[in-house]
Steps between C-alpha positions, in 0.01 A plus 500: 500500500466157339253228678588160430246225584621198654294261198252343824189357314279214516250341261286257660233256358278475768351143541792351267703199609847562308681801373474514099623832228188681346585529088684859581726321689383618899522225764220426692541329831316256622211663813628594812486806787131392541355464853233260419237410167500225268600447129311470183485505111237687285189346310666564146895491540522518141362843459786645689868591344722422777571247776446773763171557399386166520541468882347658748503516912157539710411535845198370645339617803670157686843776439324780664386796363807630465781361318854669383819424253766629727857536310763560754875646513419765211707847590317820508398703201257529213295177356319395191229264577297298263207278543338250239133351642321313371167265589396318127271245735807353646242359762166405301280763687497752217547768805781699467566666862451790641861623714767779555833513476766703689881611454701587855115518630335762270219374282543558189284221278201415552298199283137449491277228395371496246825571264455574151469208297859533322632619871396200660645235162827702414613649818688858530791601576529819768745685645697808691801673673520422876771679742662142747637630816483203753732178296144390394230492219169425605246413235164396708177374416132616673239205447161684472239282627581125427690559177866349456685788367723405218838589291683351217896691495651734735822729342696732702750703376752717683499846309692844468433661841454846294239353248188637462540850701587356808685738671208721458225248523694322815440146638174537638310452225416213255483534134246278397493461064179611377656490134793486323475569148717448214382706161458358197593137566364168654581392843827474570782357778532302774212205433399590175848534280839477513571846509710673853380735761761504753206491792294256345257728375224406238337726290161517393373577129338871533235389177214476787544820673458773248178657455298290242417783281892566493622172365426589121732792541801312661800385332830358620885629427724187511906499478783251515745769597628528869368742734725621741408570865343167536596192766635754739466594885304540681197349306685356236206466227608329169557603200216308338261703676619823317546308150114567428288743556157624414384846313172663350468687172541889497479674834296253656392347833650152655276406755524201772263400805628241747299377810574625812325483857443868643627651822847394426783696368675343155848537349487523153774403317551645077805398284553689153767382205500750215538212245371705205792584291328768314490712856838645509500826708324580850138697463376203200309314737346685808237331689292533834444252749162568654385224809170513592451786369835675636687664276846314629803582321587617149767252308731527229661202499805634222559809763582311751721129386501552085424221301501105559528607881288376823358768683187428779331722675282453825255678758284379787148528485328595801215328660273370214159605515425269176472130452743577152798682408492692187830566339473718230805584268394893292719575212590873481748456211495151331385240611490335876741204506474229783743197559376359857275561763514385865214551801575414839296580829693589809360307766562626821655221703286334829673540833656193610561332824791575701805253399572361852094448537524321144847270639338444878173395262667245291687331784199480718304329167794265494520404871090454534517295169196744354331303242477623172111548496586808716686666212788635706666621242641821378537790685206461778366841501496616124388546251244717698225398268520166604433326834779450757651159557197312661503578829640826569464846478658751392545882492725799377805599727494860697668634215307319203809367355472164540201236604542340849275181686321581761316175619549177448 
């Protein structure tokens, strides 16, 4: 069966005034779906590339505590979201703040004063995969003491309902990026070149996640010829990704370790090209993939697409015991080969409050004119991590599918 997507995605720049076209040619529009916060510029606007980036939305405590982006009319299915904050002293105080940040109310970032000092000057991009059921993205905002959360763009992209093992995986679950990697090349896509991923992905140089003592031994297989298998559902990575790749000498060891936080369960995510024209027949190049010290699969890329051909390979990993994940690529015959590398934790998602508790809510904020310092907004129960709308209370349903008030 072929899934068409119906092309639904936005690209705000949050805090800016007009819409304006980054140098790749996106359109940004100008803010809006936010309940309440002001706008701002950073310290340095000159240190950043784009016009996005420049502009940023906060929310003091005068919004509440909690403050949303709510986009509205989007149909149900799969989404790509993607986040660029930012703080660069936009406000003198030399305090960047302390808040969380929640998709259809699951936390799932989480910032903490102090930030790093290139964190807090050059910002970061984030994002995941989020499952919209109810005609609505939420995108909220958890002040932690008196901080004013902040954000610079907002993206949401309307993907492949199959992507990313979905069927399998299902919709109650978030896949939050905890690394993307492209081998043997700098950063590239949305933001940082003009090169296409059809979700708007960016990929990440892999240079600072192999093992130190490793580097010496690393060396990277380039080619201008096609790949086939590439830009195609469900996932639809590019070809670029599989147009480099990186090797070791001999029957060596490839060896990556990407941050993680334990007691959560990962999808990890391989892609292969067998670009080397010298391998010709299947049982060349034979290597294991070992995570965490799990022997995980045994690949021969030739074996299974020949030559100049995509091929990826994934697994879940279950319940992290370990504050990193160790990929490890073993040659058997030849050498290990490696074109991309992606990490993402499955975040259970957070009960939410019962949709005619969440419409009965809203109206009743509307018709008692609640003012904004009471941070009505949102879904009023969730994220569970947070506190409940000021001044209620709430509790799981007799079936613990859904959150429901209790007093008022």
């Amino acid at each position: 069966m072929i899934y068409l997507i119906s092309g639904i995605s936005y690209h705000i720049d949050c805090g800016g005034l007009i819409n304006s076209t980054d140098p790749f040619g996106t359109t940004w529009l100008s803010d809006r779906f936010y309940t309440g916060g002001t706008t701002a510029i950073v310290s340095e606007p000159l240190i950043f590339r784009h016009p996005q980036e420049k502009n940023l939305r906060f929310f003091p405590l005068s919004s509440g505590k909690k403050n949303c982006y709510i986009i509205p009319n989007l149909p149900t299915g799969r989404y790509y979201f993607r986040t660029f904050t930012v703080y660069d002293n936009y406000d003198g105080k030399s305090h960047p703040p302390s808040f969380d940040a929640s998709i259809e109310g699951t936390l799932v970032f989480s910032w903490r004063s102090p930030w790093s000092e290139d964190l807090a000057r050059h910002g970061a991009y984030s994002d995941l995969f989020a499952f919209i059921g109810d005609g609505e993205a939420d995108f909220c905002f958890y002040s932690l003491s008196t901080d004013s959360p902040v954000i610079g763009s907002f993206q949401l992209v309307q993907v492949n309902p199959m992507s990313y093992n979905s069927t399998a995986i299902g919709e109650n679950f978030i896949l939050v990026n905890y690394g993307r990697l492209t081998c043997g090349s700098e950063q590239w896509g949305p933001g940082f070149s003009n090169d296409t991923d059809v979700f708007g992905r960016s990929w990440q140089s892999d240079s600072s996640f192999i093992i130190p003592s490793l580097k010496q031994s690393v060396r990277v297989l380039s080619t201008k010829n096609s790949v086939s298998g590439t830009d195609q559902q469900p996932n639809y990575f590019p070809m670029k990704l599989y147009q480099k790749a990186v090797t070791v000498g001999g029957t060596g060891v490839l060896e990556y370790e990407l941050p993680v936080d334990a007691k959560l369960d990962y999808l990890v995510w391989l892609h292969f090209a067998e670009i080397d024209s010298n391998v010709k027949k299947a049982g060349q190049r034979v290597f294991d993939v070992v995570i965490n010290g799990n022997n995980a699969t045994r690949i021969d890329i030739f074996a299974k697409v020949g030559s100049f051909a995509a091929y990826s390979w994934s697994c879940t990993m279950k319940n992290l015991s370990s504050s990193a994940l160790i990929v490890k690529l073993v040659g058997v015959v030849g050498s290990p080969l490696l074109s991309g590398l992606e990490n993402y934790a499955l975040v259970p998602r957070d009960l939410s409050t019962a949709p005619e508790q969440v419409s009965a809510m809203r109206a009743l904020k509307v018709s008692l004119r609640v003012p904004d310092r009471m941070g009505w907004n949102g879904d009023p129960c969730a994220p569970t991590n947070w506190d409940a709308w000021e001044g209620i209370t709430c509790r799981p349903n007799k079936n613990g599918t859904a959150l429901v008030i209790f007093q008022m």
